[in-house]
PyMOL Python script that loads the backbone (N, CA, C, O; Angstrom):
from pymol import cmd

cmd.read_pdbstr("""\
ATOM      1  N   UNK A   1     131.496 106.521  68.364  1.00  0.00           N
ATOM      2  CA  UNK A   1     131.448 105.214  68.989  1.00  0.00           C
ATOM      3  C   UNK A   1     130.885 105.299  70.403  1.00  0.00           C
ATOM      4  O   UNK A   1     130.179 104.399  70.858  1.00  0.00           O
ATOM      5  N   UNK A   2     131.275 106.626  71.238  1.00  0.00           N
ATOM      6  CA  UNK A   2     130.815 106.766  72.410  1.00  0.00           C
ATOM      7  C   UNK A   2     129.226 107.062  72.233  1.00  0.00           C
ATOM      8  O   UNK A   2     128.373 106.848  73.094  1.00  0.00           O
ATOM      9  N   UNK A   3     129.089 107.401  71.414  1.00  0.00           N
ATOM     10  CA  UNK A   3     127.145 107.532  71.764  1.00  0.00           C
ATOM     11  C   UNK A   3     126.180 106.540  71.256  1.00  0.00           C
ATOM     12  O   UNK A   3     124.954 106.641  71.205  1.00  0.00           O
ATOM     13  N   UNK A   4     127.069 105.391  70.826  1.00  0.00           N
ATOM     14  CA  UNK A   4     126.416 104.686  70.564  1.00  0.00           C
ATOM     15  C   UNK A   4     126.291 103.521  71.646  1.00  0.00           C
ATOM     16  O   UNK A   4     125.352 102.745  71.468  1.00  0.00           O
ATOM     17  N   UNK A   5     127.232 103.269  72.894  1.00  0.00           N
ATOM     18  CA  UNK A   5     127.117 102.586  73.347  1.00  0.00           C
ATOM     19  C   UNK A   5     126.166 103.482  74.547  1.00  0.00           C
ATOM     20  O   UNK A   5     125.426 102.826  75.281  1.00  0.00           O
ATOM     21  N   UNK A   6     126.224 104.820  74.680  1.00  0.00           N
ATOM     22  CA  UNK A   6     125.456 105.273  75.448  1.00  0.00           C
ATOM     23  C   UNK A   6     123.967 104.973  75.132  1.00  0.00           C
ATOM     24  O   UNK A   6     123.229 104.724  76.085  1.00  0.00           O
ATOM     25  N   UNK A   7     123.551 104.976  74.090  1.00  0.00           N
ATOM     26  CA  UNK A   7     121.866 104.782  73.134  1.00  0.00           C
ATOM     27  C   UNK A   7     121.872 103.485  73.441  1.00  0.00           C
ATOM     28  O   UNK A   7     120.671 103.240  73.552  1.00  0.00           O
ATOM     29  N   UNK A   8     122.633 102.193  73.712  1.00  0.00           N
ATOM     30  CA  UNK A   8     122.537 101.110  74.092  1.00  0.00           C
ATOM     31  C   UNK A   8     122.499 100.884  75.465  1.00  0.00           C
ATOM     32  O   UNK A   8     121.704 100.056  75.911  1.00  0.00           O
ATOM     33  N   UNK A   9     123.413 101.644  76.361  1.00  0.00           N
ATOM     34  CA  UNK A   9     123.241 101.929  77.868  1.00  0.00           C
ATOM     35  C   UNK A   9     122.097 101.990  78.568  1.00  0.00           C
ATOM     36  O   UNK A   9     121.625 101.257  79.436  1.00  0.00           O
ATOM     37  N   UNK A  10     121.552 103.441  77.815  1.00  0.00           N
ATOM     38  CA  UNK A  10     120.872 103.977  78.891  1.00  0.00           C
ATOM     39  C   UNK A  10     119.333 103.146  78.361  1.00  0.00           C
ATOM     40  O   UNK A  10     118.373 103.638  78.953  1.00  0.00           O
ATOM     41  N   UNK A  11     119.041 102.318  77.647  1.00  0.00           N
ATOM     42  CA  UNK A  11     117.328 101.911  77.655  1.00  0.00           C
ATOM     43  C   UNK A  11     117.331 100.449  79.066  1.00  0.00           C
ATOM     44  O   UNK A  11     116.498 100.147  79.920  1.00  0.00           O
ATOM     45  N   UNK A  12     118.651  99.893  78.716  1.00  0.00           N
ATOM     46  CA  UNK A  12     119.282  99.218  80.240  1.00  0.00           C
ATOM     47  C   UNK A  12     119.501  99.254  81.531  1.00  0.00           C
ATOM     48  O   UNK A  12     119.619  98.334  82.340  1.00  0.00           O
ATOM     49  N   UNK A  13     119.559 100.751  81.697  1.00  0.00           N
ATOM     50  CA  UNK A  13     119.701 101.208  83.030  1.00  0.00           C
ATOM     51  C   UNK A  13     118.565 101.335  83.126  1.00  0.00           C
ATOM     52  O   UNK A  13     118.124 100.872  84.178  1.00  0.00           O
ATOM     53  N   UNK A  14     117.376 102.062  82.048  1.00  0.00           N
ATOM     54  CA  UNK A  14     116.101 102.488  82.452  1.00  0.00           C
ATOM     55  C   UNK A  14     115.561 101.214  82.782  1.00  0.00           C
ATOM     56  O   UNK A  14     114.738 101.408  83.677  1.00  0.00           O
ATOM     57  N   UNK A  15     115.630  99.855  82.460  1.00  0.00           N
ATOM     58  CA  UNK A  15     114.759  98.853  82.738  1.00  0.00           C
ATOM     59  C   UNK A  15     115.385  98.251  84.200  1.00  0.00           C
ATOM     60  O   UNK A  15     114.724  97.812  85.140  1.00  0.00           O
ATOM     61  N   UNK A  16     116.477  98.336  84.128  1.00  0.00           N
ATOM     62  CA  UNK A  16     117.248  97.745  85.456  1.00  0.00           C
ATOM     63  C   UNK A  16     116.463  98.439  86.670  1.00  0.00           C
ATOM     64  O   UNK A  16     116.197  97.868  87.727  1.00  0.00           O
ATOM     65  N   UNK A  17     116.049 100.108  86.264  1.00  0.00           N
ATOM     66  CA  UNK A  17     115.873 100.622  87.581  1.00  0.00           C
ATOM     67  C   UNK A  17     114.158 101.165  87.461  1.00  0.00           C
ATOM     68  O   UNK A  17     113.593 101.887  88.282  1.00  0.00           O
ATOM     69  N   UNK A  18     113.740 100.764  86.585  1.00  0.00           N
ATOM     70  CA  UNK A  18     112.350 100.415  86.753  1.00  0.00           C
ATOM     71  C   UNK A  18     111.639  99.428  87.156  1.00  0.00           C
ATOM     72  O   UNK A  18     110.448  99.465  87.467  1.00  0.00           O
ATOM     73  N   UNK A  19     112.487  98.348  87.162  1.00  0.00           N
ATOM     74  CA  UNK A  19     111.596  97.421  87.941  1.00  0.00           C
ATOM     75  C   UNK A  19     111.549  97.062  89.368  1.00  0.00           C
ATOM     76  O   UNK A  19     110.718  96.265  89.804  1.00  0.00           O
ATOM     77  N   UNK A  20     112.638  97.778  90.268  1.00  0.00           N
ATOM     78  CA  UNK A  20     112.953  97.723  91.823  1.00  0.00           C
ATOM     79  C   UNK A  20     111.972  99.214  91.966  1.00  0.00           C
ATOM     80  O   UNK A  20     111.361  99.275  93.032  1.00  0.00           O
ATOM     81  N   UNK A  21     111.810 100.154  91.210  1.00  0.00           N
ATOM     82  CA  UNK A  21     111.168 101.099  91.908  1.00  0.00           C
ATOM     83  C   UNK A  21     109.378 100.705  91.365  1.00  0.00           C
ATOM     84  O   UNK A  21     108.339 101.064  91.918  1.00  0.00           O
ATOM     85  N   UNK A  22     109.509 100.065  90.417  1.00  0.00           N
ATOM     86  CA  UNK A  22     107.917  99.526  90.350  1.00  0.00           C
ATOM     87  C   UNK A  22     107.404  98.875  91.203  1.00  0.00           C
ATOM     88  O   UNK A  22     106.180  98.958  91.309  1.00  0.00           O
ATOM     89  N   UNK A  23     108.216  97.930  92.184  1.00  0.00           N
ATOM     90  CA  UNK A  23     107.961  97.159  93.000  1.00  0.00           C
ATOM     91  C   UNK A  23     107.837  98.360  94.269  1.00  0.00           C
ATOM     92  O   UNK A  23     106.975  98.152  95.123  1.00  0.00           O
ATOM     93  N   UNK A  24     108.684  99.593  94.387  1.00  0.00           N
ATOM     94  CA  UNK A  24     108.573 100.332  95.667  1.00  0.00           C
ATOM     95  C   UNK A  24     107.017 100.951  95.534  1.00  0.00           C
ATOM     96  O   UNK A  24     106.336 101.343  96.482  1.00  0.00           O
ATOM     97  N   UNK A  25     106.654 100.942  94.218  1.00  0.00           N
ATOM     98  CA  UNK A  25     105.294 102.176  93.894  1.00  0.00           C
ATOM     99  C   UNK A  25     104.335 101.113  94.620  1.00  0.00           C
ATOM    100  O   UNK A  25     103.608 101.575  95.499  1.00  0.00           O
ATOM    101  N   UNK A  26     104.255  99.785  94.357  1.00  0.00           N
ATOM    102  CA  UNK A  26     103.361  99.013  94.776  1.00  0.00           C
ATOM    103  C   UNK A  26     103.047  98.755  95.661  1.00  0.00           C
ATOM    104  O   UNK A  26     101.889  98.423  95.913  1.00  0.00           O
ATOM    105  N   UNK A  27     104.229  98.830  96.683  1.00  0.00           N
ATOM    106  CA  UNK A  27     103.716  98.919  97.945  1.00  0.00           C
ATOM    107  C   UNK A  27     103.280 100.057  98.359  1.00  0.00           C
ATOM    108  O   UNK A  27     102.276 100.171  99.062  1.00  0.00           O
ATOM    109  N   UNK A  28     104.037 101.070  97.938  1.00  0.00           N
ATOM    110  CA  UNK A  28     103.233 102.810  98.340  1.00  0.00           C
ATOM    111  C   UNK A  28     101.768 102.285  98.810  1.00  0.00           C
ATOM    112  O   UNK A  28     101.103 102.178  99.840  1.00  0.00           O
ATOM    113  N   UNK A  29     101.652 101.951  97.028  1.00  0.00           N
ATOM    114  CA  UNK A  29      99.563 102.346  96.897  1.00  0.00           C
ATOM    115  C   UNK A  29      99.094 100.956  97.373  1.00  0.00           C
ATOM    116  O   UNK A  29      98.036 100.519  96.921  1.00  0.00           O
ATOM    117  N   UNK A  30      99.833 100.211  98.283  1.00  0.00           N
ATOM    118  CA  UNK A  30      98.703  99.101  98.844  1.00  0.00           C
ATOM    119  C   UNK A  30      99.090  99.250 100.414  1.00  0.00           C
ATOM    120  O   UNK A  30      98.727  98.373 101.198  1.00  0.00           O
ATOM    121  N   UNK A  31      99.745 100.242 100.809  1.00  0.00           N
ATOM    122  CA  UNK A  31     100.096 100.811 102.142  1.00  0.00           C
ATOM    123  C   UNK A  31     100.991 100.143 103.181  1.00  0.00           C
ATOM    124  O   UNK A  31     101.273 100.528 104.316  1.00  0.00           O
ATOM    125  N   UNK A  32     101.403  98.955 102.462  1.00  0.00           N
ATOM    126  CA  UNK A  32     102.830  97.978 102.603  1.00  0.00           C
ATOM    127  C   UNK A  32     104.198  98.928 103.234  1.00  0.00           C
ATOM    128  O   UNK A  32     104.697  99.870 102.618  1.00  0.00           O
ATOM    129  N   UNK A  33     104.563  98.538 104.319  1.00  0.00           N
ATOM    130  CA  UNK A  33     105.924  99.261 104.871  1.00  0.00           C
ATOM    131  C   UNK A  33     107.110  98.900 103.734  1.00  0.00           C
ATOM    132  O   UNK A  33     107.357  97.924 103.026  1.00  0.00           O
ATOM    133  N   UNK A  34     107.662 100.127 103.935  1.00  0.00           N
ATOM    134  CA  UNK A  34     108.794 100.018 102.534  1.00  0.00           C
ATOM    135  C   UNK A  34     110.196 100.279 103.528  1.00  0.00           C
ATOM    136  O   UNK A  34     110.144  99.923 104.705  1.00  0.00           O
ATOM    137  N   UNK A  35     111.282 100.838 103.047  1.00  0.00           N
ATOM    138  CA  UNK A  35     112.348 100.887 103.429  1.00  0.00           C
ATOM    139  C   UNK A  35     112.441 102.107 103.755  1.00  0.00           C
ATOM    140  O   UNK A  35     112.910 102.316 104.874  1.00  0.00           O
ATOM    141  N   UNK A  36     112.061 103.235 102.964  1.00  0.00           N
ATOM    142  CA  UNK A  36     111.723 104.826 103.170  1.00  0.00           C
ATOM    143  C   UNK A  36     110.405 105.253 104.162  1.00  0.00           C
ATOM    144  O   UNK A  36     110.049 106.423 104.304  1.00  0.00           O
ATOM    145  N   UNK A  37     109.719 104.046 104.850  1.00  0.00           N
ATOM    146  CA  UNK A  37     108.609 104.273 105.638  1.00  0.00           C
ATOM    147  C   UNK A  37     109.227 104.622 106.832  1.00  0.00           C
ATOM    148  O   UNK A  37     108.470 105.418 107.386  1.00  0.00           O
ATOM    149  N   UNK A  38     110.443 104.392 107.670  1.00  0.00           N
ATOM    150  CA  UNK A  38     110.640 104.750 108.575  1.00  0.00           C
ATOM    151  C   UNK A  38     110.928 106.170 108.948  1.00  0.00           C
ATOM    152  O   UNK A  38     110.631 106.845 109.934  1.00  0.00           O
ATOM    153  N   UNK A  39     111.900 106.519 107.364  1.00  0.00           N
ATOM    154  CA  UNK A  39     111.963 108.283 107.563  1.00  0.00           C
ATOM    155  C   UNK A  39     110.547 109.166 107.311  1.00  0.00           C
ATOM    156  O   UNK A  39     110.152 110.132 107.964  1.00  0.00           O
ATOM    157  N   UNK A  40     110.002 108.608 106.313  1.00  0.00           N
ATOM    158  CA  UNK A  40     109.015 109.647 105.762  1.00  0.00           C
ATOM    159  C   UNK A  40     107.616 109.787 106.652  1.00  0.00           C
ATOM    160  O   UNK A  40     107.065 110.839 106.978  1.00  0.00           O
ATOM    161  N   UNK A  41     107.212 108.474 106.940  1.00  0.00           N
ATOM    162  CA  UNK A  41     106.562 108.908 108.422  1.00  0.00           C
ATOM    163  C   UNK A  41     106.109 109.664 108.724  1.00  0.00           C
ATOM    164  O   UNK A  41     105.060 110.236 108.426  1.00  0.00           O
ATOM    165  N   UNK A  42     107.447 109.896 109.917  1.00  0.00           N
ATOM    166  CA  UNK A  42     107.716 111.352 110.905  1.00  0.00           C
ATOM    167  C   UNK A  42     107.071 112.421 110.318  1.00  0.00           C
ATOM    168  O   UNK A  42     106.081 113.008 110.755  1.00  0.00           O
ATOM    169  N   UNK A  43     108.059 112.777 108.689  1.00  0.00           N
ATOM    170  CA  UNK A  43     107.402 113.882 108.164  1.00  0.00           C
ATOM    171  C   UNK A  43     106.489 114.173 107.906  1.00  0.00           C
ATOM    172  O   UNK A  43     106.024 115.254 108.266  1.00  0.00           O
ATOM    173  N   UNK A  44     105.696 113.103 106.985  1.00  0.00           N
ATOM    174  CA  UNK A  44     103.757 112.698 106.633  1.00  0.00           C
ATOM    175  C   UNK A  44     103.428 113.240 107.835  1.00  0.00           C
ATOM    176  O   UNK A  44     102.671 114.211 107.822  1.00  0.00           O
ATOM    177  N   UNK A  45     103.869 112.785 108.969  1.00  0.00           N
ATOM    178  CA  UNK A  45     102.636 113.190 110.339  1.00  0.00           C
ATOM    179  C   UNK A  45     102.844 114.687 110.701  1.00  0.00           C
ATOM    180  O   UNK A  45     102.007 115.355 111.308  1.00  0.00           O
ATOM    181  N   UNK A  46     104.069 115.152 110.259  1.00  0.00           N
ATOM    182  CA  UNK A  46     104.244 116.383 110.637  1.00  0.00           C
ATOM    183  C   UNK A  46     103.697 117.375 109.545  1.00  0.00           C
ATOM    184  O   UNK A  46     103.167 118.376 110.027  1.00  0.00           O
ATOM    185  N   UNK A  47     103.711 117.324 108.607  1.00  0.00           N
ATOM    186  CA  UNK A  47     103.026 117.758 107.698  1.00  0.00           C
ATOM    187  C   UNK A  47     101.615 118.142 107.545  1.00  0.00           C
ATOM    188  O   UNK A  47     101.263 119.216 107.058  1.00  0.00           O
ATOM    189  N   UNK A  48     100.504 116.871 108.148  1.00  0.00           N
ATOM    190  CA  UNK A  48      99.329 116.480 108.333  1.00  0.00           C
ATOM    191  C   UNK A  48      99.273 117.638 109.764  1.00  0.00           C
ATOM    192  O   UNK A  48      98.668 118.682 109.520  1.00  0.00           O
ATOM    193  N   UNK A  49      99.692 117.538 110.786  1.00  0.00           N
ATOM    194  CA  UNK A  49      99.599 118.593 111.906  1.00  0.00           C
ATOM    195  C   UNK A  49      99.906 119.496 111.231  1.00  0.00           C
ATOM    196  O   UNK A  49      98.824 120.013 110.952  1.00  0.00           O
ATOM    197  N   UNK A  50     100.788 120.143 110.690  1.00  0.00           N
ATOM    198  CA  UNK A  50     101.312 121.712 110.200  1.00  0.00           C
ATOM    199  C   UNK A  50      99.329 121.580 109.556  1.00  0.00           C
ATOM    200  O   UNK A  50      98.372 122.122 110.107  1.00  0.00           O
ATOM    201  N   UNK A  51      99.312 121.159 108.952  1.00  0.00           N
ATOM    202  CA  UNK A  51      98.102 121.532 107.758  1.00  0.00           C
ATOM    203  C   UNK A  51      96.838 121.166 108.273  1.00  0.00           C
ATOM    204  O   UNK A  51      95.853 121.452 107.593  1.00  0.00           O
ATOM    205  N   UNK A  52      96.673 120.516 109.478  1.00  0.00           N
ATOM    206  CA  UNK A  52      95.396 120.152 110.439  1.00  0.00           C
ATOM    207  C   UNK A  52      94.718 119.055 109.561  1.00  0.00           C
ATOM    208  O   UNK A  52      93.497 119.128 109.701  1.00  0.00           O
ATOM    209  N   UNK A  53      95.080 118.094 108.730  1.00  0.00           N
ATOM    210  CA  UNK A  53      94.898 117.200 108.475  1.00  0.00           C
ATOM    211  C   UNK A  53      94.487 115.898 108.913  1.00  0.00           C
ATOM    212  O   UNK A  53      95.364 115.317 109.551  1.00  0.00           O
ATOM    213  N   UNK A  54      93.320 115.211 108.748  1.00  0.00           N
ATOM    214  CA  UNK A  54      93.160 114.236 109.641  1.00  0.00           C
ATOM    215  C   UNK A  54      93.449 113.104 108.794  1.00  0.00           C
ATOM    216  O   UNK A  54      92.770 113.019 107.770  1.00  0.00           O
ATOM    217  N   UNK A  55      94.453 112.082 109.048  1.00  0.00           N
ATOM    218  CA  UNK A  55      94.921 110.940 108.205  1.00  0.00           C
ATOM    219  C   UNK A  55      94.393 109.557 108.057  1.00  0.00           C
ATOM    220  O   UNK A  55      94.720 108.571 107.396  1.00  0.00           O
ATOM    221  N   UNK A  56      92.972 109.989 109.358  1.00  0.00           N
ATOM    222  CA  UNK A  56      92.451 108.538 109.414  1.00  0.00           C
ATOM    223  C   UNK A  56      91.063 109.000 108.943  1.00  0.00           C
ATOM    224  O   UNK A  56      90.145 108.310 109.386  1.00  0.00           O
ATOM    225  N   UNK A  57      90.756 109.891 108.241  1.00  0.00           N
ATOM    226  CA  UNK A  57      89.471 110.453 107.510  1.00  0.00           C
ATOM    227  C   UNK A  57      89.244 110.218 106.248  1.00  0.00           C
ATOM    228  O   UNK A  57      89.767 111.036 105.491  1.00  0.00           O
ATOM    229  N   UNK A  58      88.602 109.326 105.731  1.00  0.00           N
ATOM    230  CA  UNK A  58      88.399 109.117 104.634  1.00  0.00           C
ATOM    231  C   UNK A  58      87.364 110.046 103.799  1.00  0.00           C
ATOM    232  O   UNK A  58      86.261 110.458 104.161  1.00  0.00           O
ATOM    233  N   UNK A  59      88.257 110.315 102.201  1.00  0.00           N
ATOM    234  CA  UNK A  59      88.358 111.577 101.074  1.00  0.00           C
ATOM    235  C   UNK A  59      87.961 111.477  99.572  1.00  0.00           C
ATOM    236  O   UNK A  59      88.578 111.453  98.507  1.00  0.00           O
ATOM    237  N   UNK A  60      87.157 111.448  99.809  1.00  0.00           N
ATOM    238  CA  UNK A  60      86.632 111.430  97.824  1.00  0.00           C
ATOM    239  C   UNK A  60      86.842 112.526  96.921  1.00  0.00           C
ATOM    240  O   UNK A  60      87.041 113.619  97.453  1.00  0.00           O
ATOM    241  N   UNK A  61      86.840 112.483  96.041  1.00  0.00           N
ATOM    242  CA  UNK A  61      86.814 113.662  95.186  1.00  0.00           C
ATOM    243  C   UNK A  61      85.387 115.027  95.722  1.00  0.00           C
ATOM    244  O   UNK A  61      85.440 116.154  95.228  1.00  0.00           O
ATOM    245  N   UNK A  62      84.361 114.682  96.641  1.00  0.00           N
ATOM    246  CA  UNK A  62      83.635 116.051  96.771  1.00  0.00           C
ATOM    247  C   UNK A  62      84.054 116.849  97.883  1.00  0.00           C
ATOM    248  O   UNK A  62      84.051 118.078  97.811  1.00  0.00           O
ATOM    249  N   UNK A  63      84.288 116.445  98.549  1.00  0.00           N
ATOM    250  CA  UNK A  63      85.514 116.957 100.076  1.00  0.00           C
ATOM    251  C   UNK A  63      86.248 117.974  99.195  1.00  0.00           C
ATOM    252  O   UNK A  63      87.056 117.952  98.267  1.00  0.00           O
ATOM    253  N   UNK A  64      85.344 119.198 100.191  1.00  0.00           N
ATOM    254  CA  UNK A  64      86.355 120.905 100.114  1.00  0.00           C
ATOM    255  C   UNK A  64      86.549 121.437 101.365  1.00  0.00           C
ATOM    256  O   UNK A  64      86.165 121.123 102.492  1.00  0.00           O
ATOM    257  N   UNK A  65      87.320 122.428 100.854  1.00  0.00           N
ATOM    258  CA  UNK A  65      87.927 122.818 102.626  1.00  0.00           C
ATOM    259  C   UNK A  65      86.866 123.484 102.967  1.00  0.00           C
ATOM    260  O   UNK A  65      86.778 123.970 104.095  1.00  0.00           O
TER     261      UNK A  65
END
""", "prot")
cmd.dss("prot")
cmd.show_as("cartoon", "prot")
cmd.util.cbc("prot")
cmd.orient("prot")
């Protein structure tokens, strides 16, 4: 009885929590401030210096190091 309400559970949870993080992906890739933009940031920029990265350089697929 318990795995059946779990096989009913979990396709529920998957839709419940796919559609608040579909909405987070969207802003990712249209460069929209999110809620995680304030921490991750910092790091992106620190990252980009560790690796000499320039973030305002635009990158196509023929760009090699």
């Amino acid at each position: 009885m318990m795995s059946i309400i779990q096989y009913c559970l979990y396709p529920v949870i998957l839709v419940v929590i796919a559609l608040p993080l579909g909405k987070y992906i969207k802003k990712v890739m249209f460069g929209e401030k999110t809620i995680l933009s304030r921490f991750l940031n910092p790091v992106e920029a620190l990252i980009y210096r560790i690796t000499g990265v320039d973030a305002s350089e635009e990158m196509d697929w023929k760009n090699t190091f």
